[in-house]
N, C-alpha and C positions, 0 to 999 in steps of 0.2 A: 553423416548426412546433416546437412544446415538445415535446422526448422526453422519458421517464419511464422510465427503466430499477429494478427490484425485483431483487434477489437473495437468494434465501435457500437454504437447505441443500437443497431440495429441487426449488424451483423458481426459474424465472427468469425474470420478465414483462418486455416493451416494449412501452410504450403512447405511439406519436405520436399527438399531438394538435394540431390544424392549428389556425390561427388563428382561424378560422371558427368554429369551435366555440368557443372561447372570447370570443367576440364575442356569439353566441349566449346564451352562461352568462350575461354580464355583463349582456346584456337583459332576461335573466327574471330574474333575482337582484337588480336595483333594480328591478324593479315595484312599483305599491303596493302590488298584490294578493299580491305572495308576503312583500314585510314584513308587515302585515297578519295575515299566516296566521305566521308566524315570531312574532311579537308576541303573539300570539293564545296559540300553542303553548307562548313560554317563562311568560306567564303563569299557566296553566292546572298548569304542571310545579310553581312556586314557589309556588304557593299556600299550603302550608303554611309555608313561610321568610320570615323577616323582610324579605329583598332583595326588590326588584322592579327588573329589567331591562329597558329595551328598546330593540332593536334598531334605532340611527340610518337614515333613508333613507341606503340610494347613490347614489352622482352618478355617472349614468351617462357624463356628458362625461368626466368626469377617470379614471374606467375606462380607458372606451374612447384616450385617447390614453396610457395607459400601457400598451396592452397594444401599440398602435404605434409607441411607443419601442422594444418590445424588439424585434419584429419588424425593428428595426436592428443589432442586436446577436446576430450571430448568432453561436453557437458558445462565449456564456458559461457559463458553469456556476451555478446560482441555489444548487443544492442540492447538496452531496454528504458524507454520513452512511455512517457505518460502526456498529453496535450491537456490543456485547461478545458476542451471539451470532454475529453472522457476517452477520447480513441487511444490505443495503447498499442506499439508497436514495440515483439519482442524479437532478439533474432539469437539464435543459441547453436551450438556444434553437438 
């Protein structure tokens, strides 16, 4: 499970997030049809800019066995940020 801890002056979020869901995300998020509509979207934005971007398909194989790998690793620390305000964002396995 990925925790998600937020700290800021006022508040303080924990959001676990089980593998599952993230297995989930990584399904819908290489589809063709959401590249597609991403492709679709950043075109539409840049219209007037000289650049044109667009967003590579995902492999959903090599996702999905990195999100397996961590799932070994439990207990590292991916993320941990401190801002000159005071909000501290941590993200841990």
């Amino acid at each position: 499970m990925l925790h998600v801890k937020v700290k800021m002056s006022k508040v303080r979020l924990f959001i676990p997030v089980p593998y599952l869901i993230l297995t989930l995300g990584i399904s819908i998020l290489s589809s063709k049809a959401v590249n597609r509509l991403i492709n679709k979207w950043v075109k539409e934005s840049t219209k007037e800019k000289e650049q044109a971007f667009s967003m590579p398909p995902l492999n959903k194989k090599e996702l999905k066995s990195i999100v397996n790998e961590l799932k070994r690793h439990r207990g590292l620390e991916l993320v941990d940020v401190i801002a000159k305000d005071g909000t501290e964002v941590r993200i841990k396995l």
